[in-house]
PAKOLTOR-504467 format. One line per field, with one value per residue: x negated, y, z of N, C-alpha, C, O in turn; residue number from 1. Coordinates in steps of 0.05 Angstrom, whole numbers, padded with zeros to 5 digits, always signed. Layout:
! residues N
n.east = (X; ...) $
n.north = (Y; ...) $
n.up = (Z; ...) $
ca.east = (X; ...) $
ca.north = (Y; ...) $
ca.up = (Z; ...) $
c.east = (X; ...) $
c.north = (Y; ...) $
c.up = (Z; ...) $
o.east = (X; ...) $
o.north = (Y; ...) $
o.up = (Z; ...) $
num = (NUM; ...) $
//
This chain:
! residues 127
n.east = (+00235; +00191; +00155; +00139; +00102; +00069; +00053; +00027; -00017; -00038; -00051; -00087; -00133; -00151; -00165; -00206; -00248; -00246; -00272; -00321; -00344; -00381; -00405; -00391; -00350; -00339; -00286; -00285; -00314; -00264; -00228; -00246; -00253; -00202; -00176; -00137; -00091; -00131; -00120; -00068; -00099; -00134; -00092; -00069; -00113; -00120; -00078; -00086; -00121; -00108; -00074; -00104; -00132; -00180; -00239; -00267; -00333; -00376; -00418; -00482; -00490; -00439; -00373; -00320; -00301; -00281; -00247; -00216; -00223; -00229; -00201; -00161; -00121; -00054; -00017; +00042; +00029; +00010; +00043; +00082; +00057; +00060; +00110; +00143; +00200; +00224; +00217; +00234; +00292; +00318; +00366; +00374; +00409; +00409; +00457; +00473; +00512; +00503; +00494; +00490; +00551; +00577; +00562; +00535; +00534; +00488; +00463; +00453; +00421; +00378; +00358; +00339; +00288; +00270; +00254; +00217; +00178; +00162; +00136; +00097; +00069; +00054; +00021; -00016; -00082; -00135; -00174) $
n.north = (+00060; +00082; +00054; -00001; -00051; -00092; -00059; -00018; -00037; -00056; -00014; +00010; -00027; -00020; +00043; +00035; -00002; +00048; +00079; +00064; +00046; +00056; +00007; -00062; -00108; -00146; -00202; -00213; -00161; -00125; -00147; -00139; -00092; -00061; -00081; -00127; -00177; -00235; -00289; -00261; -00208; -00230; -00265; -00218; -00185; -00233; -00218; -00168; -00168; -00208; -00167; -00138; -00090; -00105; -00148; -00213; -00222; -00267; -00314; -00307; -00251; -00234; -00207; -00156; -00123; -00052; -00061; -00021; +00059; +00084; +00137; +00122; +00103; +00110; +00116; +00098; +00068; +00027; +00012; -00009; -00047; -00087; -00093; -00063; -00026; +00001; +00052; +00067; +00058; +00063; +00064; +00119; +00109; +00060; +00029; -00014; -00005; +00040; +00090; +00134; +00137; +00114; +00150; +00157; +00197; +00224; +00229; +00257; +00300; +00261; +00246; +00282; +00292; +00240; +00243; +00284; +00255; +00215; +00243; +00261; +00206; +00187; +00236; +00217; +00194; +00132; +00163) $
n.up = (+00167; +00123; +00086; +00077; +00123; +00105; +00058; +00087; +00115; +00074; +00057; +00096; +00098; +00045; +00050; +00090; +00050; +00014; +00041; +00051; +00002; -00051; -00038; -00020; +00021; +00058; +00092; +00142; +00162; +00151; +00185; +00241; +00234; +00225; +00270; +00251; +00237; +00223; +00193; +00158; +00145; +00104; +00069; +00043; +00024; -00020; -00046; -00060; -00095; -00141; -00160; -00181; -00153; -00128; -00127; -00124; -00108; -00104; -00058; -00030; -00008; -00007; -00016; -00024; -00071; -00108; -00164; -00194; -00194; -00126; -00141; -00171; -00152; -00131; -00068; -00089; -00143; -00107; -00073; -00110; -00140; -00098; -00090; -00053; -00042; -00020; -00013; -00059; -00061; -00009; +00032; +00091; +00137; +00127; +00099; +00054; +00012; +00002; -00044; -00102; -00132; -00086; -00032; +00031; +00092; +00099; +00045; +00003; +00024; +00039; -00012; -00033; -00008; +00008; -00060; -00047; -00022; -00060; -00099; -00069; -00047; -00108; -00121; -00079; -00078; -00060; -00053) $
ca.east = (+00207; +00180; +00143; +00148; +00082; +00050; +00038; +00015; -00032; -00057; -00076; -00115; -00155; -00169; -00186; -00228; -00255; -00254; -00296; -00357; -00340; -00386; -00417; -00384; -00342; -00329; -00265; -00291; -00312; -00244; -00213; -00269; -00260; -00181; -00165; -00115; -00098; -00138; -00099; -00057; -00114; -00141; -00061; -00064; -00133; -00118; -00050; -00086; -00145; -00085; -00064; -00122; -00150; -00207; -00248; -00282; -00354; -00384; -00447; -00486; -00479; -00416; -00355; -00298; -00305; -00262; -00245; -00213; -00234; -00196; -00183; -00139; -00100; -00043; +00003; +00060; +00024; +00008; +00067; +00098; +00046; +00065; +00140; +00158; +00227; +00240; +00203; +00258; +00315; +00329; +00385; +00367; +00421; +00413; +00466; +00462; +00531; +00500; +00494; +00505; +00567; +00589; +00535; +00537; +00544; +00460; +00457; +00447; +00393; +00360; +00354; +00322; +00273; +00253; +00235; +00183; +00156; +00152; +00124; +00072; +00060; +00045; +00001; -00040; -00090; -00144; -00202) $
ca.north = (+00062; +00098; +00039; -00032; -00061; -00100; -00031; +00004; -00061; -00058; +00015; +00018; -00040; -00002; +00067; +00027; +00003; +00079; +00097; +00054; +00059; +00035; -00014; -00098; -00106; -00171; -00199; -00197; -00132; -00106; -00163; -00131; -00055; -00047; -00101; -00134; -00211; -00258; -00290; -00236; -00201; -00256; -00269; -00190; -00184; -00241; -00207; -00142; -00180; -00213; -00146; -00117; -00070; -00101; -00174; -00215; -00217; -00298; -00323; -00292; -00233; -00237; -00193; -00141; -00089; -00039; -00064; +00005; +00071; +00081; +00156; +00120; +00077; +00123; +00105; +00097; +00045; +00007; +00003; -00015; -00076; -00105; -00097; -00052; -00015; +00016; +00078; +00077; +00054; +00059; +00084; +00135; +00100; +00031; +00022; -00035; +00001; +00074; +00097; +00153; +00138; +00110; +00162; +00166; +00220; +00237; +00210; +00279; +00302; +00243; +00240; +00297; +00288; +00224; +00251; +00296; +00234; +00198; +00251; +00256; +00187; +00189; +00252; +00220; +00172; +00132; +00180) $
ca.up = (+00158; +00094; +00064; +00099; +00139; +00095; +00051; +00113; +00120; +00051; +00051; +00114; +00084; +00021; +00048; +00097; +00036; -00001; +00055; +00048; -00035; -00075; -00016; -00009; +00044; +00074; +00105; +00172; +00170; +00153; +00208; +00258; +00235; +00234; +00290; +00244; +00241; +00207; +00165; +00149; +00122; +00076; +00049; +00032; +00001; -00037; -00066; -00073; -00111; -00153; -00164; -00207; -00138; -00113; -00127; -00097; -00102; -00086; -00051; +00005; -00013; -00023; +00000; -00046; -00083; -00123; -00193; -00195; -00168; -00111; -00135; -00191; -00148; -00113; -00050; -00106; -00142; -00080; -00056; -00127; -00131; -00075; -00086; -00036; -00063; +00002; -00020; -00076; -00061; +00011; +00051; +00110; +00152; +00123; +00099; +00041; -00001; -00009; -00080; -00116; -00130; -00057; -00013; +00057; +00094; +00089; +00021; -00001; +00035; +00042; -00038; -00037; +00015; -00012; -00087; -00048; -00013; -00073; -00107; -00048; -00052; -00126; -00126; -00067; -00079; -00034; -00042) $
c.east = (+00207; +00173; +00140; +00107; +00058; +00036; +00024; -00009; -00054; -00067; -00088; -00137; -00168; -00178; -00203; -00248; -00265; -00281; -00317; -00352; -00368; -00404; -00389; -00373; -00332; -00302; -00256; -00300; -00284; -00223; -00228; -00253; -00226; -00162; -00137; -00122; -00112; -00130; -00089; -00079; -00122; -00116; -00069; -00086; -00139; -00090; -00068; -00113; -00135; -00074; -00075; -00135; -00171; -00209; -00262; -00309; -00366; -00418; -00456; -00489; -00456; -00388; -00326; -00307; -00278; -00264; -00231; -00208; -00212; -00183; -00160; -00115; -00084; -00028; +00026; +00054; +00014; +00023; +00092; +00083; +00053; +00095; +00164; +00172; +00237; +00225; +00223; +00277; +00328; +00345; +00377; +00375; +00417; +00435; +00460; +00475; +00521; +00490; +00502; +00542; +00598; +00565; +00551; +00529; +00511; +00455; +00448; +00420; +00367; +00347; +00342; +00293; +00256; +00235; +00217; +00169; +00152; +00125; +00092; +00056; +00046; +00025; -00016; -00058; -00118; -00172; -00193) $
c.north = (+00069; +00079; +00020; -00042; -00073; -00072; -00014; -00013; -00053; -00025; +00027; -00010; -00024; +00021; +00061; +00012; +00021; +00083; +00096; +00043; +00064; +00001; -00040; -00094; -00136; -00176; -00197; -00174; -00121; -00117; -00144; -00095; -00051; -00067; -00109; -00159; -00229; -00274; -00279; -00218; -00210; -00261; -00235; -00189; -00207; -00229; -00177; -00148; -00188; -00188; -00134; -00102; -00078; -00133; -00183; -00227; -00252; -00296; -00310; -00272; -00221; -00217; -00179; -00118; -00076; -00044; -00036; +00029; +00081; +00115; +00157; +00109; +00098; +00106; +00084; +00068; +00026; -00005; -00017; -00048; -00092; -00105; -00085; -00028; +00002; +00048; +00087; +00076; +00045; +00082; +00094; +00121; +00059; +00019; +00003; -00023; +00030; +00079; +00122; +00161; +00128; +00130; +00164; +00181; +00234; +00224; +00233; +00291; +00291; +00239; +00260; +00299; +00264; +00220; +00258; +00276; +00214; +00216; +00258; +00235; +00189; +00209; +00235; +00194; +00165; +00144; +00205) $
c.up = (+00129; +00075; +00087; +00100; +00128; +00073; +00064; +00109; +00092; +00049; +00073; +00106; +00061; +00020; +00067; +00080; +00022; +00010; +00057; +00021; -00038; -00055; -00017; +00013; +00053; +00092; +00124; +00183; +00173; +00179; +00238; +00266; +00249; +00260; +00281; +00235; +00219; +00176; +00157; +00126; +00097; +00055; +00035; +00010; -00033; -00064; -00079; -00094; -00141; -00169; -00193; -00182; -00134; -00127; -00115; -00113; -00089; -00079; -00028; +00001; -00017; -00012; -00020; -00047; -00106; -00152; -00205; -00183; -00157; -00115; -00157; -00182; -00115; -00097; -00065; -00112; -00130; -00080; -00077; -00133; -00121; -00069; -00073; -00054; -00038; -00005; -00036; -00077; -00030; +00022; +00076; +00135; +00144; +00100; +00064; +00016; -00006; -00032; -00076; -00127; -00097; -00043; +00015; +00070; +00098; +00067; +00005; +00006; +00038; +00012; -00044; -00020; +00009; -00043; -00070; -00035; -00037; -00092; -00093; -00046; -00078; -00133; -00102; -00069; -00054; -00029; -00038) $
o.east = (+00223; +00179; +00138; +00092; +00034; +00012; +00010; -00026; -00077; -00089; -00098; -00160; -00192; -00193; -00221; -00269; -00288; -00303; -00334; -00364; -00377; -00412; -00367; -00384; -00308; -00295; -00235; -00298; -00278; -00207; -00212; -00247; -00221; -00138; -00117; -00144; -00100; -00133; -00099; -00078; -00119; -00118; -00074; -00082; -00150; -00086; -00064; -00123; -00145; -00066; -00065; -00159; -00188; -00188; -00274; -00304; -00364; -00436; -00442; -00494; -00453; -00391; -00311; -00317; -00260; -00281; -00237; -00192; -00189; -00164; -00145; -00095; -00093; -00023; +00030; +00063; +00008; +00024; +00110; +00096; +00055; +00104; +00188; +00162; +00257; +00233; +00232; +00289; +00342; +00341; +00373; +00359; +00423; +00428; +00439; +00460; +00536; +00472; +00515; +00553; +00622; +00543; +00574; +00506; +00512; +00439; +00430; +00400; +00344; +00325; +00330; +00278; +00232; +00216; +00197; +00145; +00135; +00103; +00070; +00032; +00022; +00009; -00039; -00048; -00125; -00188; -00209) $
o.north = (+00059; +00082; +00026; -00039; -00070; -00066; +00004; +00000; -00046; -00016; +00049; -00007; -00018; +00029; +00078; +00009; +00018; +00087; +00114; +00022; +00081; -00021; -00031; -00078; -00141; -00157; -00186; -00167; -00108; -00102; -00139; -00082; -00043; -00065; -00103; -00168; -00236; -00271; -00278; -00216; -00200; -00262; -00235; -00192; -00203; -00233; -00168; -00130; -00179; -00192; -00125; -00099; -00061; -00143; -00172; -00241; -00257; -00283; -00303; -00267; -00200; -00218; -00196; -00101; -00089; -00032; -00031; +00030; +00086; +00123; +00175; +00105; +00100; +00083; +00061; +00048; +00005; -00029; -00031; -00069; -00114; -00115; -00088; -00014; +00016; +00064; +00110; +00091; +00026; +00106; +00075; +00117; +00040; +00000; +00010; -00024; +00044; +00064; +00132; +00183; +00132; +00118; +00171; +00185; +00259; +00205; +00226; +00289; +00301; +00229; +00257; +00314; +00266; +00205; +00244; +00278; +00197; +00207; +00258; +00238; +00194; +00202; +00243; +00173; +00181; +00140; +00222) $
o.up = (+00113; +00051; +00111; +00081; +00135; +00074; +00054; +00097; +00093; +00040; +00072; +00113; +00059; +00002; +00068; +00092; +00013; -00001; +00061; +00022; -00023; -00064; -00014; +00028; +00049; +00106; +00131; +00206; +00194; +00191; +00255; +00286; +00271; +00266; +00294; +00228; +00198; +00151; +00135; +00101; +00075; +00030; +00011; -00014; -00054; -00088; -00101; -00107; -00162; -00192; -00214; -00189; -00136; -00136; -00096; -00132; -00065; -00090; -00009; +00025; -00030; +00012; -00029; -00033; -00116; -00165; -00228; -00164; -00166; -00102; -00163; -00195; -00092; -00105; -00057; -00100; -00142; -00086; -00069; -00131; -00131; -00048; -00075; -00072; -00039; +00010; -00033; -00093; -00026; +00023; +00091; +00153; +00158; +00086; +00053; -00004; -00021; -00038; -00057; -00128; -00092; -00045; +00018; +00062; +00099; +00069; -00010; -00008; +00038; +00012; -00065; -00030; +00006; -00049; -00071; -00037; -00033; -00098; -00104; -00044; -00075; -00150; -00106; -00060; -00037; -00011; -00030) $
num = (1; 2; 3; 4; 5; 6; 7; 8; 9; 10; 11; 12; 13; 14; 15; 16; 17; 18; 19; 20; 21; 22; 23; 24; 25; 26; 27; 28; 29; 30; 31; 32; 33; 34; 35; 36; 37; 38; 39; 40; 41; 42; 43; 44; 45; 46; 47; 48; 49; 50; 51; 52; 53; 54; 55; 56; 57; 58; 59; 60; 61; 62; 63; 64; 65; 66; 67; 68; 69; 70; 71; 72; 73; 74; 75; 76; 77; 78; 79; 80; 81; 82; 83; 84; 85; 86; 87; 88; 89; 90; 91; 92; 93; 94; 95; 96; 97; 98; 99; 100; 101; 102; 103; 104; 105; 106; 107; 108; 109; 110; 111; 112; 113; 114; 115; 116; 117; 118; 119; 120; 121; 122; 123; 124; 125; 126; 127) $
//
């Protein structure tokens, strides 16, 4: 996988967010909209709240919004937020020992193939 689960997680919350941008979104809406778990969501929005992306909003009215707009906040730095390194430093095959100086036998290709996904990542943001 390209970028590990919880990144997948956090950026269909936030372009289901983008999408009703500049509107409050509540945590059961987004539990409701993308039929994803409960808790789970709440642990995430709290990290990506943590983060600097979104805040939260108290009272009855109350729900998250974008502390910044989402056409500043690319895949890249998502994924870098939240720690995920498999975007940058993963092996095609796995393997744990592939380097530049040890590569395995797609270590080549794959190093190229991954710049343009990072570069993809980094040009795309969530508007």
């Amino acid at each position: 996988m390209i970028i590990n689960i919880t990144t997948v997680y956090a950026l269909r919350v936030l372009l289901y967010m983008a999408w009703l941008h500049p509107q409050r979104v509540t945590a059961r809406e987004i539990v409701s909209h993308l039929n994803l778990p409960d808790k789970y969501v709440r642990r995430l929005i709290t990290r990506l709240s943590k983060n600097g992306f979104i805040k939260s909003l108290q009272g009855r009215n109350g729900g998250y919004i974008f502390t910044i707009p989402p056409g500043q906040i690319s895949v890249k730095k998502l994924a870098e937020a939240l720690n995920d390194t498999t975007l940058l430093h993963h092996c095609i095959l796995n393997f744990e020992n592939c380097n530049d100086a040890h590569p395995c036998a797609l270590h080549e290709p794959w190093a190229r193939i991954r710049l343009q996904i990072q570069e993809l990542f980094s040009n795309s943001s969530l508007q």
